[in-house]
C-alpha positions as CSV (number, residue, x, y, z in Angstrom):
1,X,119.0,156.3,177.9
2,X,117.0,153.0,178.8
3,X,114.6,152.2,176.0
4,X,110.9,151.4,177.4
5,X,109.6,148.3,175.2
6,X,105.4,148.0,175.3
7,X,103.9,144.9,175.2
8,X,102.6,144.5,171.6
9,X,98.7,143.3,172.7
10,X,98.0,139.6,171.8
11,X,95.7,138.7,168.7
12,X,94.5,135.2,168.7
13,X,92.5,134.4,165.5
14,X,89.8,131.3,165.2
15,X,89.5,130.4,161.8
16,X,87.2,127.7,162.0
17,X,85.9,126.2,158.8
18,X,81.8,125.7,158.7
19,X,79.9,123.3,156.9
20,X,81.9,120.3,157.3
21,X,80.0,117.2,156.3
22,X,77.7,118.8,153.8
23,X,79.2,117.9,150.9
24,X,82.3,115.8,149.4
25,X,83.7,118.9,148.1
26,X,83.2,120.6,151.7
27,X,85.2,117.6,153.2
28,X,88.0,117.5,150.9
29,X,88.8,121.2,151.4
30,X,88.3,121.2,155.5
31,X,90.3,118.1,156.0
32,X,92.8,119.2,153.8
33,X,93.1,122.2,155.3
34,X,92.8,120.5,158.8
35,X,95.8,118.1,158.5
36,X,97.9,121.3,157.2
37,X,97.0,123.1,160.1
38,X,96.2,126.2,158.3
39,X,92.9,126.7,160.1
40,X,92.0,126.2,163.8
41,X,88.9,124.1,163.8
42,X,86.0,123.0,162.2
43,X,81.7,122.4,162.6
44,X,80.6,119.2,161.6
45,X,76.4,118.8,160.2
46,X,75.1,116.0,161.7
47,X,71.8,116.3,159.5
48,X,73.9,117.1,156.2
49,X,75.0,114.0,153.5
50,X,78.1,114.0,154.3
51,X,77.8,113.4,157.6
52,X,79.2,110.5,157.9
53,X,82.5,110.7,155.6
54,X,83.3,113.7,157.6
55,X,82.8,112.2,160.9
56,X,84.7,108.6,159.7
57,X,88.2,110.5,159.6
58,X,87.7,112.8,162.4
59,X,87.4,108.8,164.3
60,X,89.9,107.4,162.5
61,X,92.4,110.6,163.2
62,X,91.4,111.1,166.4
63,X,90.9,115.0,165.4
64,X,89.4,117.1,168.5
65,X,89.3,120.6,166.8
66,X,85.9,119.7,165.5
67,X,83.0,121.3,167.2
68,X,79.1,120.4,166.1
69,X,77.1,122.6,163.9
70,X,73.8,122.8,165.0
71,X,71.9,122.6,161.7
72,X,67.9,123.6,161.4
73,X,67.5,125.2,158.2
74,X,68.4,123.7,154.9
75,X,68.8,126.6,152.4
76,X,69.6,125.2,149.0
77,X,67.1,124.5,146.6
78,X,68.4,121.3,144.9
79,X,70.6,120.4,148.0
80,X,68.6,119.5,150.9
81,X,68.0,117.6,154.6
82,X,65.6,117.0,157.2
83,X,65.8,117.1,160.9
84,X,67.1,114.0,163.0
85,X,63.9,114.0,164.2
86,X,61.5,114.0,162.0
87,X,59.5,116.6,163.6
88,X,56.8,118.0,161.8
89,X,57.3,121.6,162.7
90,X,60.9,121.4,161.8
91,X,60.7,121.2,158.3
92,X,58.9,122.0,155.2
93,X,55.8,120.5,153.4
94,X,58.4,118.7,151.4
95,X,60.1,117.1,154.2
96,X,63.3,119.0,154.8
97,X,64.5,121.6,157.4
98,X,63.1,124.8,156.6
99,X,64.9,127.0,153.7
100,X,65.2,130.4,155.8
101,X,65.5,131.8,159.2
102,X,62.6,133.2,159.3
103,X,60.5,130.1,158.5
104,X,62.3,128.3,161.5
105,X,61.4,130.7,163.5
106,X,57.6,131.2,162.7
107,X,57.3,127.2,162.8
108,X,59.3,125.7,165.1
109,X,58.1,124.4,168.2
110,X,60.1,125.4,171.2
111,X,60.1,121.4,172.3
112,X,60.9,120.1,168.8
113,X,63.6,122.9,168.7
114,X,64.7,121.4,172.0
115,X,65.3,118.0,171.0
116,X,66.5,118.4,167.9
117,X,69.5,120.2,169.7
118,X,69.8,117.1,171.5
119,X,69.7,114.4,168.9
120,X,72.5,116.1,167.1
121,X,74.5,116.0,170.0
122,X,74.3,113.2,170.4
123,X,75.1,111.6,167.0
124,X,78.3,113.5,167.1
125,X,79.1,111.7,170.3
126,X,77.3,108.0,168.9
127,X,79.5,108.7,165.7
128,X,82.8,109.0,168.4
129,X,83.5,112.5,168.1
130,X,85.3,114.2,170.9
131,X,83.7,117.6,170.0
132,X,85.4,120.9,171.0
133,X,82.5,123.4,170.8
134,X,79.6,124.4,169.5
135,X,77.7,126.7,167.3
136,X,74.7,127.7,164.4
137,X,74.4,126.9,160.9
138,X,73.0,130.4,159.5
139,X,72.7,131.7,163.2
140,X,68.8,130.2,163.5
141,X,69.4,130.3,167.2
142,X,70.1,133.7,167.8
143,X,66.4,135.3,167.2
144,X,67.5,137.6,164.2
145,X,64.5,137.3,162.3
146,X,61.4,137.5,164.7
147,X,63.3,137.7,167.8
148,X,62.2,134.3,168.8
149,X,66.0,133.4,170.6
150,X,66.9,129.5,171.6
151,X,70.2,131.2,173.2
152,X,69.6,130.5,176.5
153,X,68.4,127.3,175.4
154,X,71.7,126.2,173.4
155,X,73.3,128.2,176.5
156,X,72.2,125.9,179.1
157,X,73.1,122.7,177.0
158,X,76.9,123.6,176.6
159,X,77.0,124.5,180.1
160,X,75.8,121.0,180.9
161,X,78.1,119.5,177.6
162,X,81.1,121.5,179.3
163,X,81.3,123.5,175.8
164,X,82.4,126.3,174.8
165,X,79.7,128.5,172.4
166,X,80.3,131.2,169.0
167,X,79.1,134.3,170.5
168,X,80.9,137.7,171.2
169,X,81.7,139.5,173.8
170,X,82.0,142.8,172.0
171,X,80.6,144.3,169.1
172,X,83.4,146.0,167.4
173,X,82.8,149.4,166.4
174,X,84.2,148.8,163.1
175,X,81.5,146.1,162.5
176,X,78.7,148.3,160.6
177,X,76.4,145.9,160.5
178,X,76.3,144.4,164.0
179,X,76.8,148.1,165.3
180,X,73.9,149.5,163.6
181,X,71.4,147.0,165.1
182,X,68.7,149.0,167.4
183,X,69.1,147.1,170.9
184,X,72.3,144.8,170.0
185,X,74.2,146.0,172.5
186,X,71.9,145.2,175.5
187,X,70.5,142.2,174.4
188,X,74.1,140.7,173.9
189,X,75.0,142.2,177.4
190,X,72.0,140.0,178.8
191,X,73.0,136.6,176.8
192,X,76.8,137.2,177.5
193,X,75.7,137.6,180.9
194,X,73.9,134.2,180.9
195,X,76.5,132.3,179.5
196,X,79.3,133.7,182.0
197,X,76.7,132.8,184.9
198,X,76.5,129.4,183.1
199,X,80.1,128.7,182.8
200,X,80.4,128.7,179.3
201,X,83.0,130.3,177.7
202,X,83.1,132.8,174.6
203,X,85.7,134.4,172.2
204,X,85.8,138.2,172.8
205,X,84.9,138.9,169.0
206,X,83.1,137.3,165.9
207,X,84.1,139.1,162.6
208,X,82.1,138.0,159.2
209,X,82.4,138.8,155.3
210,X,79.7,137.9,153.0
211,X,79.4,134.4,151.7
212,X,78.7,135.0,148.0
213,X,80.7,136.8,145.7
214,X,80.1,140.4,145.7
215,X,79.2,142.7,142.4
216,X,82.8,143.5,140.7
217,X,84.2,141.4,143.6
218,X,87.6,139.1,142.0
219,X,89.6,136.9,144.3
220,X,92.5,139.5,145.0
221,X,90.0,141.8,146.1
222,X,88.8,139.2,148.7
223,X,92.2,138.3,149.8
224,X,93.2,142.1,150.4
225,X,89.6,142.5,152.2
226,X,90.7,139.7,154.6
227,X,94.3,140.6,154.6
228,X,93.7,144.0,155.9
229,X,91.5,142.4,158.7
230,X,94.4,140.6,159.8
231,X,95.9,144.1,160.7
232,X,93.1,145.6,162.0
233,X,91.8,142.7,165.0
234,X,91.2,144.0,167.9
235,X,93.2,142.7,171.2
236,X,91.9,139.9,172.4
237,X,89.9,136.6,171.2
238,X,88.1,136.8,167.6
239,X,86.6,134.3,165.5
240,X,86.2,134.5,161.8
241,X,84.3,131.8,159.9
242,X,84.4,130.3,156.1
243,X,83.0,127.7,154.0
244,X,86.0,126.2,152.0
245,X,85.3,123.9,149.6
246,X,87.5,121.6,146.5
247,X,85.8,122.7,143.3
248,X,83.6,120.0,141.7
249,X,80.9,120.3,139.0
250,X,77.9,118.8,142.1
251,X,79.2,121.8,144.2
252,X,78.7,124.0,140.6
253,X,75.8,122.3,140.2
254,X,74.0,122.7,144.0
255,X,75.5,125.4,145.7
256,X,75.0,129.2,144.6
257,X,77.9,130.7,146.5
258,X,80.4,128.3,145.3
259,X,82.2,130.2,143.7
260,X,83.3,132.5,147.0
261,X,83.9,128.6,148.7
262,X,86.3,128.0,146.6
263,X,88.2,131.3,147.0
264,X,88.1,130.5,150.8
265,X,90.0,127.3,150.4
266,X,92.5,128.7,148.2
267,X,93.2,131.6,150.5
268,X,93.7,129.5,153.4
269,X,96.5,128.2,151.2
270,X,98.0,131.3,149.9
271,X,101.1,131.8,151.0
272,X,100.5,136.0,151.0
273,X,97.9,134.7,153.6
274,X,100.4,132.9,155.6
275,X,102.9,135.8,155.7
276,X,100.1,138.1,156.9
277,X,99.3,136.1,159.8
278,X,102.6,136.2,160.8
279,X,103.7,139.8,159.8
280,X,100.5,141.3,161.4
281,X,101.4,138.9,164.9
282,X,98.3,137.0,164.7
283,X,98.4,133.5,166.4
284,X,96.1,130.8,165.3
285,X,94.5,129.0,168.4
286,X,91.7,127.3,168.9
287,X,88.3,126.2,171.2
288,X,91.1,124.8,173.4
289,X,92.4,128.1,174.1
290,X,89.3,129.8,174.4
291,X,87.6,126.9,177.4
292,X,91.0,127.4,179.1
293,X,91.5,131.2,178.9
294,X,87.8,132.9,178.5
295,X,85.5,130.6,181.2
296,X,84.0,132.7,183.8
297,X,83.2,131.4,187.4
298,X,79.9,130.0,187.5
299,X,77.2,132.6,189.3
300,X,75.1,131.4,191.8
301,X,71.4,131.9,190.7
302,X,72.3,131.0,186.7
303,X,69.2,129.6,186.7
304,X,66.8,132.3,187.7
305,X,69.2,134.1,185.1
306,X,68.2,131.4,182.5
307,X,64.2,131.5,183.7
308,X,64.2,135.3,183.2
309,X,65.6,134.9,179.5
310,X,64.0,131.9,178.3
311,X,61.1,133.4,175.4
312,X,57.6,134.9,177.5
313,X,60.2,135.3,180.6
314,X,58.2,132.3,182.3
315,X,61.1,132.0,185.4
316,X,61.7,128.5,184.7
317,X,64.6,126.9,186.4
318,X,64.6,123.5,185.1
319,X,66.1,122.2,181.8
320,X,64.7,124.2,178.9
């Protein structure tokens, strides 16, 4: 009798570390956990403190799994930073980027918006970073408070950086929160449409867990929680994000979720962690992988595509 072997179907797992350069502790964890290749990439906050520590060693190592962080809200009370520009509308009456989503939204001009996006890319570049994609602190692009979206803006910019973007192809139906959202099908359907008539390429999935510590939650119970995730990924592309941080009495001190950063950098070092990844036949890859496997051609008329998504639908097809 001939035994028929299947294919097992491929898992490739981002686990890219957000939040570098905000804070010492931040950088200690993510470039600790950098050099030990236990995670696949990091974001780097141009506008954040930091900064420039984080940015120094990714020079000085020549580290190109770092992708840039596009930061306009500043959510900590005692721990705060303004925009690059200086714009008025971008921050607060006390001078720093607003707190919440939803007062970036309400405030922001579109053109301050617009080059602020730029400025930061370009300090990543003026700082010599060779940047490997790009995404959202707190996700103030995406339109999720007031449905005011800079998607297509950010959109057209990587196309023109030649970068990849966090998005998702998919909502997976075990996702309750994304999957419960009235319209989030369709209007991802319209912005993954954009960015694959743009050239810009997208993991398949985004999976996220909550960033504070949960009622009655304890550490094992968060390493199970992301342990059986491992098992359950879909085929395909899918990024997860954390916040790892070293455990310091300014982080204490600053930062209410601590406490769950922490946890994050200590289960990227457990070695139950480790054997899950393997065991479960998940392969750690990176934004490399995704801008070689998960481009699409370029469409002709991307940019009556980009007009007919920009905010008001005014069919622009210049630069946003």
């Amino acid at each position: 009798m001939t035994t028929i072997r299947t294919k097992t179907p491929a898992k490739h797992l981002i686990l890219n570390c957000d939040d570098f350069g905000q804070s010492q502790a931040a950088n200690v964890a993510i470039i600790h956990l950098l050099e030990e290749n236990r995670v696949s990439s990091a974001t780097i906050m141009p506008p954040a403190p930091a900064f420039g520590e984080a940015a120094a060693w990714c020079r000085r190592t020549g580290e190109r799994r770092v992708g840039l962080h596009m930061t306009l809200t500043s959510e900590f009370e005692g721990f705060r930073w303004g925009s690059l520009s200086g714009a008025a509308s971008l921050q607060d009456g006390s001078g720093y980027l607003h707190k919440t989503v939803e007062a970036f939204e309400r405030h922001a001009a579109p053109r301050d918006v617009r080059q602020e996006l730029q400025l930061q890319y370009e300090a990543v570049r003026r700082a010599g970073l060779h940047i490997s994609h790009v995404d959202n602190h707190m996700g103030s692009l995406y339109g999720l408070a007031t449905g005011r979206s800079y998607l297509p803006d950010i959109l057209w910019r990587c196309s023109r950086w030649g970068l990849p973007f966090r998005l998702f192809r998919c909502i997976d139906p075990r996702d309750r929160f994304l999957a419960s959202i009235p319209g989030a099908r369709e209007a991802l359907r319209k912005v993954v449409a954009l960015a694959d008539a743009l050239g810009v390429p997208l993991p398949d999935y985004l999976l996220t867990h909550p960033y504070q510590v949960e009622p009655g939650e304890t550490y094992d119970g968060f390493k199970q929680m992301l342990i059986r995730k491992l098992y359950e990924l879909p085929e395909g592309v899918v990024e997860t994000y954390i916040h790892p941080a070293a455990d310091d009495a300014e982080m204490r001190r600053l930062i209410p979720s601590w406490e769950k950063r922490v946890w994050e950098y200590r289960l990227m070092l457990d070695d139950d962690f480790a054997y899950a990844l393997s065991d479960a036949g998940v392969r750690l890859v990176d934004y490399a992988y995704v801008q070689a496997h998960r481009r699409k051609p370029r469409l002709r008329g991307a940019a009556s595509l980009l007009g007919l998504l920009l905010p008001g639908g005014r069919g622009r097809t210049g630069a946003p």
